[in-house]
N, C-alpha and C positions, 0 to 999 in steps of 0.2 A: 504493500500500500504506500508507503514511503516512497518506494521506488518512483511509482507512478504520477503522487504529486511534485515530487524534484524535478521528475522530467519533463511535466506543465511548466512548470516554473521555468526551466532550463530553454524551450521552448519558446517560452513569451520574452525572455530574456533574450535570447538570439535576436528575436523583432525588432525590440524594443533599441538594441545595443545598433545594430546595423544601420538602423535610422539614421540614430544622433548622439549614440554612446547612454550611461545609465545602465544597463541591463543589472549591473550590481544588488540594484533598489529592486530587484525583483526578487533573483536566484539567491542570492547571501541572505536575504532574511527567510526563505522557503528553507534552507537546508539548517538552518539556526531551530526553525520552529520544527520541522522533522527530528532532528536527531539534536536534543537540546544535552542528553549528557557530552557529548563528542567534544575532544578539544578543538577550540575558535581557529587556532592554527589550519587543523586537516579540514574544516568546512572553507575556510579560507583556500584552502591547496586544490579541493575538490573544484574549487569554483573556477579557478581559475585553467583547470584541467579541461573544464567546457569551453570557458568564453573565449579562448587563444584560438582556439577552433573553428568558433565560430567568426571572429574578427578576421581570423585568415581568409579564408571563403567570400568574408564582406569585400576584402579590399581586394581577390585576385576579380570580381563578379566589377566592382566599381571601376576597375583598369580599364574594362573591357569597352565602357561605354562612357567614363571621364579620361579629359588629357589629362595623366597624373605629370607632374613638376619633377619629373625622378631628379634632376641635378639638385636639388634644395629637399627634396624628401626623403631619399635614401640616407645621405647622412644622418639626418634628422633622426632618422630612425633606428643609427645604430647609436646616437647617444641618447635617446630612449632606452635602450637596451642597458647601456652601460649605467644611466641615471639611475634605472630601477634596479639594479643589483645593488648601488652603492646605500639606495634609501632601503633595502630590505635588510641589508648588512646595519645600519643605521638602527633598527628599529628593534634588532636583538640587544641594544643599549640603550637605548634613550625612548621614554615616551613619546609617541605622539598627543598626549594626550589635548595640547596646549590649542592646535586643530583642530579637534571637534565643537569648539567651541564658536572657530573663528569659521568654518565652512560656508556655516549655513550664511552668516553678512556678507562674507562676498558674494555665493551665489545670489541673495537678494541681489546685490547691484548689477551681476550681470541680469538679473532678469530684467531689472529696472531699464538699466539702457538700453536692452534689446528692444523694451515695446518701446520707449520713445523715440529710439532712430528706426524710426519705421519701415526706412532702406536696405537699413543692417543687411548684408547678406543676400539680398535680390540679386544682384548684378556680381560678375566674376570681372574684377578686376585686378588683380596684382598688381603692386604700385611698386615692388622690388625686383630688380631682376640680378641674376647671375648670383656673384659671389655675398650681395647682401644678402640675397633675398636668401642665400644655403648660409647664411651666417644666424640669422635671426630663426629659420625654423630650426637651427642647431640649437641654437637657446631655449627654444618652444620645446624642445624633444629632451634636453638632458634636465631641462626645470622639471616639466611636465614627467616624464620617467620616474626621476628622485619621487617624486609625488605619490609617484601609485605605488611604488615601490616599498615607502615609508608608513603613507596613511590609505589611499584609494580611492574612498566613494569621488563621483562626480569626474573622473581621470577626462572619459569619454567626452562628456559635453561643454569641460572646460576646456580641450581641446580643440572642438570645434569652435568656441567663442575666439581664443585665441590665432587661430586662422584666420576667421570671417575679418575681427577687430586691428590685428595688425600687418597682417600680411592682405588683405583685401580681396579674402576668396568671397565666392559664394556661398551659400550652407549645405550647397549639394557636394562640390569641389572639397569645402572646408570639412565635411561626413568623412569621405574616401582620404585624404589626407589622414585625418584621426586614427582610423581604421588600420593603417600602414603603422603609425606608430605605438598604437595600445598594442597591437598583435605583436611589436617586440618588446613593450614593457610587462606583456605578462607571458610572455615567453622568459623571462628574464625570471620572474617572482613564481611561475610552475618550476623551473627548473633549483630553485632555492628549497623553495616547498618537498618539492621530490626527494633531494639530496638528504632534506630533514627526517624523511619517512613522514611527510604529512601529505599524501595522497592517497586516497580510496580509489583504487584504479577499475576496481570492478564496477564503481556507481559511474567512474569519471566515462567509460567508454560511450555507456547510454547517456550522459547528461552528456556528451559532445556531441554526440547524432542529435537528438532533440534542437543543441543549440543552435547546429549548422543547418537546419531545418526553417526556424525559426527567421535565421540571418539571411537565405534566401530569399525566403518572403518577403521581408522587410527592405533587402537591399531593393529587390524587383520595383516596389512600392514606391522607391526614394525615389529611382531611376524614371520611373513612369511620369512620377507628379511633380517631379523639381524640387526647385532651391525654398520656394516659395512652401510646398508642404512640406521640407525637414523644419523649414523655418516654426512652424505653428507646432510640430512636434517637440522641437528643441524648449519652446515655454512651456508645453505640456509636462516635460522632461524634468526640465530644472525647477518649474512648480514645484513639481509631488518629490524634488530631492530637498528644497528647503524646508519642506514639511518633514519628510523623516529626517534628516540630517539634523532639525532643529529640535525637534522630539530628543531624539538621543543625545543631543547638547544639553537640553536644558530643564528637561520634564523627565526624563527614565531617574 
């Protein structure tokens, strides 16, 4: 029966992630409420045994139908990789604690400024080109890595703000960019998990099918409706993560 609800969850979470990132605010609290003795570590490890999965799939499916930027995003994405090793190493000494506090204010602002620059993310502009433009999403990628790496929720969708916000994508463009780089920052944080013995690989194989199930759909959807419907997603998204995010800051 467990099985079956993590796989829902793992499922809606593939959707959900492929869109505009978030999938986290799905599956980590399903497998929390499923197997509530388990250590937070191996629900952690599990989770992220699906969502790599599934992010892979988003962004080989996004390639196909966006011009990805590979001279400014592949780098990006190998210090993603390298950022979330250093913040999971990071976090077997130092609390994060001092973030969950502060999560949910900035996501308010970005929600804030999203609905009043009404433009946000319509139009794919990139205003950097060449060596800035691989200089700045290096920044975006080893900041943003360290991040998921260290604490996580929100990794996805504060990614794609920081696309759309300083590099000048679109929220279609600025999705698939994302996608490119979470799939190496939790490739980075399964392989630390793994190393630890915090992986359930028997649940992980199903909850990767389900997710890459899920990411299909969702990528298909993104691709169909545009920059415009990840756009209305994206507040959908970061709504329901200042709600739980704030919850767990300041009410659990």
């Amino acid at each position: 029966m467990e099985l079956l609800f993590v796989a829902g969850a793992a499922l809606l979470a593939g959707f959900v992630d492929a869109i505009v990132g978030g999938g986290g605010l799905v599956l980590v609290p399903a497998l929390f409420a499923a197997f509530p003795q388990a250590h937070p570590a191996t629900l952690l490890g599990v989770n992220k045994s699906a969502s790599v999965w599934g992010t892979a799939v988003a962004t080989v499916q996004y390639s196909r139908r966006v011009q990805m930027r590979w001279h400014a995003l592949l780098p990006a994405a190998a210090l993603a990789l390298v950022g979330s090793l250093a913040g999971a190493w990071l976090v077997t000494v130092v609390s994060p604690e001092f973030l969950r506090k502060l999560l949910p204010l900035v996501l308010v602002a970005v929600l804030v400024y999203t609905l009043l620059k009404k433009d946000l993310g319509r139009e794919h502009k990139p205003w950097l080109q060449g060596r800035r433009e691989a200089a700045t999403a290096g920044t975006i990628g080893l900041a943003m890595g360290f991040y998921d790496g260290f604490f996580g929720p929100g990794t996805g969708s504060l990614l794609v703000f920081l696309f759309v916000r300083i590099l000048g994508y679109d929220f279609l463009n600025a999705s698939a960019a994302a996608k490119l780089l979470n799939t190496c920052s939790n490739f980075a944080a399964l392989a630390l998990f793994a190393f630890k013995g915090h992986v359930w690989w028997h649940y992980a194989l199903v909850l990767a099918i389900a997710n890459v199930a899920g990411s299909l759909l969702g990528t298909r959807l993104a691709l169909k409706h545009g920059a415009g419907f990840v756009r209305a997603v994206f507040v959908l998204v970061v709504s329901a993560l200042i709600l739980r995010t704030g919850y767990d800051a300041f009410l659990r």
